[in-house]
C-alpha positions in Angstrom: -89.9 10.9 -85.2 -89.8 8.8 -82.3 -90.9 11.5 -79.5 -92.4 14.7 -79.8 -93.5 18.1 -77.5 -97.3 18.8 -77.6 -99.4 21.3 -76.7 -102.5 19.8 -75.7 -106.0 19.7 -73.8 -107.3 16.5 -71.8 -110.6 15.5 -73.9 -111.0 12.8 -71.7 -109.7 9.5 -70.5 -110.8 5.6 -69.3 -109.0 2.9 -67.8 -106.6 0.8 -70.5 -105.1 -2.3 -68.1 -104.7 -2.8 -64.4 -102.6 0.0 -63.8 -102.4 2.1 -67.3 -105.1 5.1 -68.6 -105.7 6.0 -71.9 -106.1 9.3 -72.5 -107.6 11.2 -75.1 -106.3 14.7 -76.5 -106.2 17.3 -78.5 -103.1 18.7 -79.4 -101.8 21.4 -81.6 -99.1 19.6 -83.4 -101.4 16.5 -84.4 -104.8 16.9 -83.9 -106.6 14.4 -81.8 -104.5 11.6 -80.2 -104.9 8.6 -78.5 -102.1 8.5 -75.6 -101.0 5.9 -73.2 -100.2 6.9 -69.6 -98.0 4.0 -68.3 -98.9 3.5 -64.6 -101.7 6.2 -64.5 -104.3 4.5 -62.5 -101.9 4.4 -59.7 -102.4 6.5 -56.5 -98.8 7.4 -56.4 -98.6 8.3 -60.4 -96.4 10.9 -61.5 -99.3 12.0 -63.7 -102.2 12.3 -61.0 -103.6 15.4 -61.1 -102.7 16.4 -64.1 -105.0 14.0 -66.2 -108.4 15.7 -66.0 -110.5 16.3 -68.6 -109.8 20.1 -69.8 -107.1 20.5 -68.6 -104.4 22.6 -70.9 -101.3 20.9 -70.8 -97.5 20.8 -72.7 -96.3 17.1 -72.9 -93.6 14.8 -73.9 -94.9 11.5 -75.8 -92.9 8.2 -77.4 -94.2 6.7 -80.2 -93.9 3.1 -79.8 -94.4 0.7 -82.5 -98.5 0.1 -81.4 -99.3 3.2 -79.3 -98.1 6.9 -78.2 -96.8 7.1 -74.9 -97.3 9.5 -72.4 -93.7 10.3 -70.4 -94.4 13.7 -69.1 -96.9 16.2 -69.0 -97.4 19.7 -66.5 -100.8 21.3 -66.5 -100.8 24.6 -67.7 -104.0 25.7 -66.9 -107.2 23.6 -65.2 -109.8 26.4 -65.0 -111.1 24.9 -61.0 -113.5 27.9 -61.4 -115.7 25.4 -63.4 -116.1 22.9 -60.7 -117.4 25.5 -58.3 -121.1 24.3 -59.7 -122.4 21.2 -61.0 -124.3 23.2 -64.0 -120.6 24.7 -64.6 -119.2 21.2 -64.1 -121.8 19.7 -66.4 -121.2 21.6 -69.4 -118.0 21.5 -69.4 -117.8 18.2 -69.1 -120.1 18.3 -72.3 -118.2 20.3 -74.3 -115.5 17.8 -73.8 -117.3 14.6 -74.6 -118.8 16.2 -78.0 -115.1 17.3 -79.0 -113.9 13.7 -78.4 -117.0 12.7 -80.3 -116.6 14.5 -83.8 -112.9 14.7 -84.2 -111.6 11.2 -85.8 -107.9 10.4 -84.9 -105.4 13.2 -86.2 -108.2 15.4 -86.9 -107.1 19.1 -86.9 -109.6 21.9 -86.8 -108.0 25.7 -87.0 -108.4 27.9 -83.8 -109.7 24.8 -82.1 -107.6 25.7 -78.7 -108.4 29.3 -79.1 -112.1 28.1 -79.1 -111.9 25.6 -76.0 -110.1 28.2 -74.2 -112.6 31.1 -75.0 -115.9 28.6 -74.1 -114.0 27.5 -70.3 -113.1 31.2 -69.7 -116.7 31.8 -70.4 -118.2 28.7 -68.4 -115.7 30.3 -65.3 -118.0 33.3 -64.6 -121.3 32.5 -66.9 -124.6 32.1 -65.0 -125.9 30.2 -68.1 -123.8 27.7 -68.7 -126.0 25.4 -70.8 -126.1 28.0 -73.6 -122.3 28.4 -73.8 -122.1 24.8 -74.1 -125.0 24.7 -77.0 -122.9 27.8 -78.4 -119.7 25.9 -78.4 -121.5 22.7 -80.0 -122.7 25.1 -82.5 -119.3 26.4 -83.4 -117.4 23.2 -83.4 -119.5 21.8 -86.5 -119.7 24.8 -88.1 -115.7 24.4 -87.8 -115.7 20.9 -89.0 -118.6 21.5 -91.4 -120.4 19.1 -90.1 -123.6 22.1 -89.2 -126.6 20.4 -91.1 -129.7 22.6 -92.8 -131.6 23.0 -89.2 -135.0 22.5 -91.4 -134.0 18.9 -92.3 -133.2 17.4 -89.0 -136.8 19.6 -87.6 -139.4 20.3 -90.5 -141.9 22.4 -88.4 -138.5 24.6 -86.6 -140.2 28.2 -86.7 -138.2 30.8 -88.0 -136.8 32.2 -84.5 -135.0 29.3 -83.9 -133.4 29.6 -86.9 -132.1 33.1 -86.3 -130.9 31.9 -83.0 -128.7 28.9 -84.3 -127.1 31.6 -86.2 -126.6 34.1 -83.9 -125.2 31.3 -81.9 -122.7 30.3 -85.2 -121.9 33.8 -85.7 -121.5 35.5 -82.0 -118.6 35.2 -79.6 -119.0 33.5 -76.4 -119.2 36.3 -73.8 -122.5 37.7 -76.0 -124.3 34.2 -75.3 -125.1 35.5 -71.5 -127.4 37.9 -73.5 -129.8 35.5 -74.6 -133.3 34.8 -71.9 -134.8 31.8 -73.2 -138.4 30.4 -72.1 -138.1 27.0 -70.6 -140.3 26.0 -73.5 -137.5 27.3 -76.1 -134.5 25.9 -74.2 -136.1 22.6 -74.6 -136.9 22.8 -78.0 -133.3 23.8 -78.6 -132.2 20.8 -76.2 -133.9 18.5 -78.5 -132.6 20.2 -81.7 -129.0 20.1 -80.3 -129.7 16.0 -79.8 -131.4 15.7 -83.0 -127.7 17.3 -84.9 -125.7 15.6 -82.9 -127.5 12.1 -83.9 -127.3 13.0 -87.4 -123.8 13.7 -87.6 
């Protein structure tokens, strides 16, 4: 197979040479991928614009005999909504660095898409963006079974904070807006959140 049609979302990307990105995806067909985009750190690039992280995208790419090139892409959907705010912005931008984080190359995780897609419609109208993004976090290892016993990583974690992992593992998206947490509880589930994530 020497190129291939994709489905995918923009995880993220950095610069590769002078004037080339590589970009980081998450595609339907092949899990995550590492993608060249020949000439993409030029002002005049046929792919400006459609390169940002999160956006949903279909995509021809080459696969050369070191990397995947990127020939063509068109943005599908780019949810600007999210960039209204920078809490909005923030999480999202979150949600994308942990999902480049956990999956190794070629990793596939079932519904994945469905997910991203449910937590950015959420993040376009949520007023508490931070808990979607904890949600999503939640759901993702779960996913990849990578969600650890909550009383190893914190011995003393009371028993509330326990039911609200799960109800964050269990619950769709659009019920996390529910939730009113103290700013003492947020914080304790800020550090538990960092606590996973380091041991994973």
């Amino acid at each position: 197979m020497k190129s291939a049609n994709i489905n995918c979302v923009i995880l993220g990307h950095r610069d590769f040479t002078e004037n080339d990105k590589l970009i980081f995806m998450y595609t339907e067909e092949l899990g995550k991928i590492k993608v060249i985009a020949k000439g993409g750190r030029k002002i005049t690039s046929k792919f400006t614009g459609h390169l940002e992280t999160l956006n949903f995208a279909t995509a021809e790419i080459y696969f050369g005999p070191r990397n995947i090139i990127l020939k063509e892409i068109i943005t599908i959907k780019n949810f600007k909504k999210i960039r209204d705010t920078l809490d909005r912005l923030s999480a999202a931008i979150q949600i994308a660095e942990i999902t480049n984080h956990i999956l190794y190359e070629n990793q596939k995780i079932d519904n994945l898409m469905n997910l991203l897609t449910e937590a950015l419609q959420q993040l376009s109208t949520s007023n508490k963006p931070s808990l979607t993004s904890q949600a999503y976090i939640i759901k993702i290892l779960d996913q990849s079974g990578l969600v650890p016993d909550f009383k190893t990583i914190v011995s003393n974690l009371e028993q509330k904070y326990l039911k609200f992992f799960h109800y964050l593992k269990t619950q769709p998206l659009n019920a996390i807006d529910k939730i009113t947490l103290t700013e003492k509880e947020s914080e304790t589930v800020n550090q538990v959140i960092k606590k996973m994530m380091n041991y994973n």
